[in-house]
C-alpha positions in Angstrom: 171.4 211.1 86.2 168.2 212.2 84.6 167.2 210.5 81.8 166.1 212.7 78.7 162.5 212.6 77.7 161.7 211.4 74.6 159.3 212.4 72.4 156.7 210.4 72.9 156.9 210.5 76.9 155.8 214.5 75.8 153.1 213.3 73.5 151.2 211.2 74.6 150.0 211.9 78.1 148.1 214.5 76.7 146.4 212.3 74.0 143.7 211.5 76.4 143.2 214.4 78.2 141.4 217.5 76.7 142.2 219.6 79.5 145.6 218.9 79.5 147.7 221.3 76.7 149.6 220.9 73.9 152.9 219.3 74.3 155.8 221.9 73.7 157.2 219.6 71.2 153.8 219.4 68.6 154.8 221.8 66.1 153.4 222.1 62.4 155.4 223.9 59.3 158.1 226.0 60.1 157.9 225.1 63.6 154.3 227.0 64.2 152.3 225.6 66.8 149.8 222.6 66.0 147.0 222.9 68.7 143.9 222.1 66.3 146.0 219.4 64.9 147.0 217.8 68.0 143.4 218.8 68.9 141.9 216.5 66.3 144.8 213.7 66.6 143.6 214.1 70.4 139.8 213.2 69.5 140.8 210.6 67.0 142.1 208.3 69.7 139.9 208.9 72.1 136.9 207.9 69.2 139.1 205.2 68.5 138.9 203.3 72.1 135.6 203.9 72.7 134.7 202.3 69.8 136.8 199.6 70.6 135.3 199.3 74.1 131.8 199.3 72.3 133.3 196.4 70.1 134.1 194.5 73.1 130.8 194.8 74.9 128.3 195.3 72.6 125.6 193.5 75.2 126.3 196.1 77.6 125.9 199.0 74.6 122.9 197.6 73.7 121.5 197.7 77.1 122.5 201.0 77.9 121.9 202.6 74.7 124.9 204.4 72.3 124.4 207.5 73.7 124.8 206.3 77.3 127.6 203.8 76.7 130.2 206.3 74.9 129.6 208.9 77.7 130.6 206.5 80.1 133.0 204.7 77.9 134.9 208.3 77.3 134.9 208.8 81.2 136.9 205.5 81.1 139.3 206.4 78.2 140.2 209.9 80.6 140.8 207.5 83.1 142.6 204.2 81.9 144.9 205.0 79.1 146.0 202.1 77.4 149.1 200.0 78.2 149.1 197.3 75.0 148.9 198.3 71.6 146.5 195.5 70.8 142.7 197.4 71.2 141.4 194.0 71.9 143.8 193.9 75.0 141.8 197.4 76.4 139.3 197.7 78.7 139.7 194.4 81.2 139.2 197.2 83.9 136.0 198.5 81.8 133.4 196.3 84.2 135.2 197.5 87.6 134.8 201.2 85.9 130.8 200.5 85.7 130.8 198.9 89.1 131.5 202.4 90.4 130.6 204.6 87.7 127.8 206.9 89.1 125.2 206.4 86.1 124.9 203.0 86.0 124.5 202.4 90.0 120.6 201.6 88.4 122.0 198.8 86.3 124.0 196.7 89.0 124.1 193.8 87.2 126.0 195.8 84.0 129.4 195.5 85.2 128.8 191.5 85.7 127.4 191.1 82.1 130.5 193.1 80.9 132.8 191.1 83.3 131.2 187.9 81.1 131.5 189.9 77.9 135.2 190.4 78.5 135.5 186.4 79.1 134.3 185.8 76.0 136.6 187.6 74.1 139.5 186.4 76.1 138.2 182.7 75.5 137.9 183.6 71.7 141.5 184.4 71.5 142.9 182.2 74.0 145.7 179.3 72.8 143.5 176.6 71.0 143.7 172.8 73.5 142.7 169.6 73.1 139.6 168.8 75.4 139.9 166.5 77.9 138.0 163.5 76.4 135.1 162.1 79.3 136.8 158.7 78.6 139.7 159.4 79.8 138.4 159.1 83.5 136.7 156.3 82.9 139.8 154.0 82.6 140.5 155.5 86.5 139.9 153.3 89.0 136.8 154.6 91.3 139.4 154.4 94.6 141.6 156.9 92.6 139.2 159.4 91.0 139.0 161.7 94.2 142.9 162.0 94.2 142.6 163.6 90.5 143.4 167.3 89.8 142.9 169.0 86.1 144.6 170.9 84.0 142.7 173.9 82.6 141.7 174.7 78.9 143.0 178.0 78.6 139.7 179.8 77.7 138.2 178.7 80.6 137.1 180.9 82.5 134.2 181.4 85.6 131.9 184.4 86.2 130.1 184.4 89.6 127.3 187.1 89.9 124.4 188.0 92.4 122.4 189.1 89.4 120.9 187.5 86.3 123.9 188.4 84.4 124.2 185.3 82.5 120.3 185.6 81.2 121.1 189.2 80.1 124.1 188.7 78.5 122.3 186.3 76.4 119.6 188.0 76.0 121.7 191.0 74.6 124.0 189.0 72.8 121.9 186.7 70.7 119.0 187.1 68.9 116.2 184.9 70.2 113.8 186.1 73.0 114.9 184.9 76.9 111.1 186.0 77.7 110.7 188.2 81.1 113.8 188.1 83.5 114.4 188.5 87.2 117.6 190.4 87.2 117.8 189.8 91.2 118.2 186.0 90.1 121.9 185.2 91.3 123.7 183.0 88.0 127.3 181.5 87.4 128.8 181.3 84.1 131.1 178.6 82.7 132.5 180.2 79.5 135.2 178.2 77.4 136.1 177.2 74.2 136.4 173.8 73.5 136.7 173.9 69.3 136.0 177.0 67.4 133.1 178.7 68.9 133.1 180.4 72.5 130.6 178.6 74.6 128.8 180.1 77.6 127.1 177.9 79.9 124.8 178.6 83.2 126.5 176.2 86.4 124.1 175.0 88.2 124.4 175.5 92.4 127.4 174.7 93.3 129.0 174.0 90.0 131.1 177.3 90.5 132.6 176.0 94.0 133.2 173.6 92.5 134.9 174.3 88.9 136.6 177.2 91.0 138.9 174.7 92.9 139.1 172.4 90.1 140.5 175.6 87.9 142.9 176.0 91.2 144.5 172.8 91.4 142.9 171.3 94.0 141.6 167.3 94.1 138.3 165.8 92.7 138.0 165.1 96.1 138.3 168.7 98.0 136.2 170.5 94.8 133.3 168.0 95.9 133.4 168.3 99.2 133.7 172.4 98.8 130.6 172.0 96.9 129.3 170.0 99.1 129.5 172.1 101.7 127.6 175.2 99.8 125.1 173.1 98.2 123.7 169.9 100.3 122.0 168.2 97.2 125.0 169.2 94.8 125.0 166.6 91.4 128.9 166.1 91.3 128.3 163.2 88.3 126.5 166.1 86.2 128.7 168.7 87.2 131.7 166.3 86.5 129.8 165.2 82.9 129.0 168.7 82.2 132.6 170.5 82.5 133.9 168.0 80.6 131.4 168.4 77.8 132.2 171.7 77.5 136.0 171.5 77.2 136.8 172.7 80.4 140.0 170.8 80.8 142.7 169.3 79.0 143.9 166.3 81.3 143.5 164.9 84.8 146.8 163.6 86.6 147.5 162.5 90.0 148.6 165.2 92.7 152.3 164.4 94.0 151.0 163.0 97.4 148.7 160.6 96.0 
């Protein structure tokens, strides 16, 4: 059996689509039709999320300029209507948009510093944890350390990139000068929250490999040797010292088979 459509299923496909016309079921007074009303309802919303996009990136508006940034940013809205009625929830598919967006094939390090930008605001408003404290592993004895996995902090969160996308987040985001930058630079971002503020720290070579199969469950043991592998002269004690320092985890256990 068909299911009646409700009124909202005829209103709002529309809401983001100024080609598409007035729903059937808009009507103003005495039933009369409502396009310019719907017409400026239409452009309210659509004002509405690209501010919010602009909110959540504001690096990546700053770099493109306003004018650029809501042109593209309405191009998304056409495209990606929004699923959650929480506007800090929209836009996780924003960086992928850029990625391919025609405009900003120039700029191929934007959609990283947005894909950072939108880890930052997902660690600001992530579940608040208890760090794993560095002494904790110090009461393990050295035989057993390998046989350790972790247990994430739940705003952390790792950002590989091929570009300098770290340096120009920062750069964008802050107001102190980062001097000249090589955006060729390949950089990996550790971005967390260990207390109130959302940290977001460079990994040095390897420390992504590394943190990556930590954040996936696997052994002390395996994330090292994966680094290993990538990196030669990779520092596991100051990788190890550093993750911890920045309340990347919130306890170490022992897999089942050890």
């Amino acid at each position: 059996m068909r299911q009646r459509q409700t009124y909202a299923d005829a209103f709002s496909p529309a809401l983001i689509d100024p080609d598409h016309q007035t729903p059937d079921v808009v009507a103003g007074p005495n039933g009369k039709a409502a396009v310019k009303r719907y017409n400026v309802y239409r452009n309210n919303v659509t004002v509405s999320l690209i501010d919010s996009l602009a909110a959540i990136y504001p690096a990546v508006q700053r770099i493109t300029g306003i004018e650029f940034f809501r042109a593209m940013a309405r191009f998304h809205v056409r495209a990606t209507p929004p699923t959650s009625p929480l506007l800090f929830e929209y836009g996780r598919d924003f960086p992928a948009f850029i990625e391919s967006y025609e405009y900003a094939q120039a700029m191929p390090w934007l959609a990283d510093t947005a894909r950072i930008e939108r880890a930052w605001l997902d660690a600001y408003h992530a579940a608040d944890a208890v760090p794993l404290a560095p002494e904790r592993l110090a009461a393990v004895p050295p035989e057993r350390l390998a046989d350790l996995t972790f247990v994430s902090h739940p705003a952390t969160q790792v950002v590989r990139s091929r570009y300098a996308a770290l340096t120009i987040f920062s750069a964008n985001r802050g107001t102190e000068s980062t001097g000249q930058i090589d955006p060729t630079q390949s950089e990996d971002a550790l971005i967390t929250r260990a207390e109130n503020d959302v940290e977001v720290r460079h990994l040095p070579e390897g420390g992504a490999v590394f943190l990556t199969a930590l954040l996936a469950g696997q052994s002390l043991g395996h994330a090292a040797a994966a680094a290993l592998e990538e990196v030669p002269d990779f520092d596991l004690g100051a990788s190890i010292s550093g993750v911890l320092a920045a309340g990347a985890f919130i306890a170490a256990e022992f897999g089942e088979e050890s």
